[in-house]
C-alpha positions in Angstrom: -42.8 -116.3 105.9 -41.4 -119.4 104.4 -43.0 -118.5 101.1 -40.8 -115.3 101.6 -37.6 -116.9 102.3 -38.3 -119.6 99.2 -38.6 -116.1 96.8 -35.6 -114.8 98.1 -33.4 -117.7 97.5 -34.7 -118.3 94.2 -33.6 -114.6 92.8 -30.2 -115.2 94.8 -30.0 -118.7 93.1 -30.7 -117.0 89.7 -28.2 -114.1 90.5 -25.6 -116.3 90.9 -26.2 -118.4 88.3 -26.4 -115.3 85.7 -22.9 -114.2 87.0 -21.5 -117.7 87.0 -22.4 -117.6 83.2 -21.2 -113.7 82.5 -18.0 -115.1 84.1 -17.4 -118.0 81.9 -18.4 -115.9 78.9 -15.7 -113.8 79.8 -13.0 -116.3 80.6 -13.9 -118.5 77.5 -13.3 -114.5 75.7 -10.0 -114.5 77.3 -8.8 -117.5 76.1 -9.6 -116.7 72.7 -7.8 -113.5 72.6 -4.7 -115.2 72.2 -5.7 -117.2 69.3 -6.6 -114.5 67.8 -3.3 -113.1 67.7 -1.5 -116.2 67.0 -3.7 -116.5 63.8 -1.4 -116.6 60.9 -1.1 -113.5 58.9 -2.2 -112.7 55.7 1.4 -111.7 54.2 3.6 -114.6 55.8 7.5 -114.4 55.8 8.6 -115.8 52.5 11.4 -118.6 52.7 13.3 -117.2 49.6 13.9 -113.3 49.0 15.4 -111.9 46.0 16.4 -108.5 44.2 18.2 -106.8 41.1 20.3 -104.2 40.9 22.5 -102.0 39.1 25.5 -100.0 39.9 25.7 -97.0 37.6 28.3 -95.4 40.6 31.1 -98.2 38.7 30.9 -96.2 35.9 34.0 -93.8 37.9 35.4 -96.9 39.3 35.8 -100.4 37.5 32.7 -100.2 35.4 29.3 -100.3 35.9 27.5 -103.5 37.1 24.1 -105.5 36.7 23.4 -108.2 38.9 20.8 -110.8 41.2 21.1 -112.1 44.5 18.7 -114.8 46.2 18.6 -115.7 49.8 17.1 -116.3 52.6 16.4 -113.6 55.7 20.3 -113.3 56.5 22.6 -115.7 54.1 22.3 -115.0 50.7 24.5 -115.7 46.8 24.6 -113.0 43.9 26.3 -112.9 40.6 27.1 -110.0 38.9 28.5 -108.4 35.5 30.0 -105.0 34.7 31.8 -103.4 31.7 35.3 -103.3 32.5 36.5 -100.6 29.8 33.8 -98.2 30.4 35.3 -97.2 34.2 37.4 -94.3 34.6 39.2 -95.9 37.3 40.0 -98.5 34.9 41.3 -96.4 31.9 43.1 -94.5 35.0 45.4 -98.0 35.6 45.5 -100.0 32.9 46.0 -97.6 29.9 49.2 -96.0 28.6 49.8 -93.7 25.8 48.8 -95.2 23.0 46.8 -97.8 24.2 42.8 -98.4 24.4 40.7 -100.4 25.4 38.8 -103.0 23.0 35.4 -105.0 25.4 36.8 -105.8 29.0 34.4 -107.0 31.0 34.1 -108.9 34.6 32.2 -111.4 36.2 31.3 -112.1 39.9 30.0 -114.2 42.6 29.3 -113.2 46.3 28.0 -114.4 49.5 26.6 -112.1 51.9 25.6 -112.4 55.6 23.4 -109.6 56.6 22.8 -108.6 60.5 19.4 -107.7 60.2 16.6 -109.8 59.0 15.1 -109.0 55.5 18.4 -108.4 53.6 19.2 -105.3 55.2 21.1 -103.1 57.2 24.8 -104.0 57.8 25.8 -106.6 55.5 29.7 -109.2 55.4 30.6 -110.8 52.7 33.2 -112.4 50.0 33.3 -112.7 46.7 35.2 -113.7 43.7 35.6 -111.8 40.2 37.2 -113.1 36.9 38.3 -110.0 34.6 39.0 -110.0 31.5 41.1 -107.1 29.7 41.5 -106.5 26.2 44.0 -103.5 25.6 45.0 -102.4 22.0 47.7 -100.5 20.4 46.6 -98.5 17.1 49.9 -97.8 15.6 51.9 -101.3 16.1 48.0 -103.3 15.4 48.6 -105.3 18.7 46.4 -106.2 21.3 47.5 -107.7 25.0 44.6 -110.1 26.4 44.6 -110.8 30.3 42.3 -112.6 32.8 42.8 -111.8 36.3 41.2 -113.6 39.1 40.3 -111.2 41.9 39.2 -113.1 45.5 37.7 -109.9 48.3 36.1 -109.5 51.1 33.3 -107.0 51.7 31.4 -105.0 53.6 28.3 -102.5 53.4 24.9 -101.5 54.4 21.5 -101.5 52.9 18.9 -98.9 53.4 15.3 -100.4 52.1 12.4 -98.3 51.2 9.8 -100.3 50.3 10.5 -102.4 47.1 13.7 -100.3 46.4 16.9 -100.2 48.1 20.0 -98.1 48.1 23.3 -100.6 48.7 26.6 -99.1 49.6 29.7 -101.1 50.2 33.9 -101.4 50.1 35.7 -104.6 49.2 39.4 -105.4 49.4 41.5 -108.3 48.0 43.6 -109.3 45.2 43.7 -109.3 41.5 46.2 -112.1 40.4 46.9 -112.2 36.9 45.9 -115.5 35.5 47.0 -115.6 32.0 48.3 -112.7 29.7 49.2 -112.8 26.1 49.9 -110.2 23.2 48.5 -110.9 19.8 48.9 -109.3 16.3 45.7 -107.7 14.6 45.3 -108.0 11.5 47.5 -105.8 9.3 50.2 -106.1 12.8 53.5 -107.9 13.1 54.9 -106.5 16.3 53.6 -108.6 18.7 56.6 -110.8 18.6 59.1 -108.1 19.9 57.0 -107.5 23.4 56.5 -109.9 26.2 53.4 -109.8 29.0 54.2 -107.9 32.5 52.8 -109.5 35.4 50.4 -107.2 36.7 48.7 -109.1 39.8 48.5 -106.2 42.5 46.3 -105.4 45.5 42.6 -104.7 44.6 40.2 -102.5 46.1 36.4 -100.8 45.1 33.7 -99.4 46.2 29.5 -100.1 44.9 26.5 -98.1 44.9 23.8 -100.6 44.2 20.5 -99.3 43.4 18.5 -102.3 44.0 14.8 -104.1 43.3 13.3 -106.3 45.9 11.2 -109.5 44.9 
């Protein structure tokens, strides 16, 4: 009888013990399951993002632009250029009868704020622009050279897909004319008889940036 009763408490002993360690398997399982998922990722976020684009839509507005912008998730800078003279918007306004346009060109920098992580979706921002405008007269062989300096604010949205983006915005501001001066070409004496018009005026676009992430 005791012999009996020493059996049985051995396989309840062992029972016990086999569970005890099943258990602690499993909790010790447990706890790693966390580390697991707080391992760190094969891709991690990059502290700096970057793109390139270009705005071929300027080419009905002020010009089509090329540009960069670097950044972080949400604040970023760009700079930009565009040819001024090759805008229909821009022949629209600046050019009477007679006149042409000799190179014109622009320059810009920007800062953005973006709501969404990643450089996308809704987007603030201002930026500045210096312009430069070259307008010629054929018959009298003048030319009238300006520089306006053009402070906006901004706002759009980008739409990513993958490492491409499509960019839409609309800015506002002001184009203050900086300097303007009328010059003879050569084979021109005229440019004595005419003074410069101050031309600084309210100032307003629209961008469709086709963009490159990297």
């Amino acid at each position: 009888m005791n012999r009996r009763i020493a059996t049985w408490w051995c396989v309840v002993v062992c029972s016990m013990g086999v569970l005890t360690a099943r258990g602690a398997r499993a909790e010790e399982s447990a706890r790693a399951a966390p580390r697991e998922e707080t391992a760190p990722r094969d891709e991690p976020d990059r502290a700096v993002l970057g793109s390139a684009f270009v705005d071929p839509a300027g080419l009905l507005l002020f010009g089509p632009r090329v540009g960069a912008e670097l950044g972080g998730e949400r604040w970023t800078v760009g700079a930009s250029a565009r040819v001024f003279h090759w805008g229909l918007l821009s022949r629209a306004l600046f050019l009477e009868e007679g006149w042409s346009f000799a190179f014109s060109y622009g320059v810009a920098l920007r800062g953005r704020y973006y709501l969404q992580p990643a450089q996308r979706g809704l987007h603030l921002g201002v930026a500045v622009e210096l312009l430069g405008s070259n307008v010629e007269h054929a018959a009298e062989r003048m030319v009238t050279r300006s520089f306006y300096g053009v402070p906006h604010i901004e706002v759009g949205y980008r739409l990513p897909f993958g490492s491409f983006y499509v960019d839409g915005s609309a800015g506002a501001g002001y184009a203050f004319q900086l300097a303007s001066h009328i010059e003879d070409l050569p084979g021109g004496s005229s440019a004595q008889f005419y003074e410069p018009v101050d031309e600084s005026n309210v100032y307003a676009t629209a961008a469709l940036d086709l963009g490159l992430r990297f």
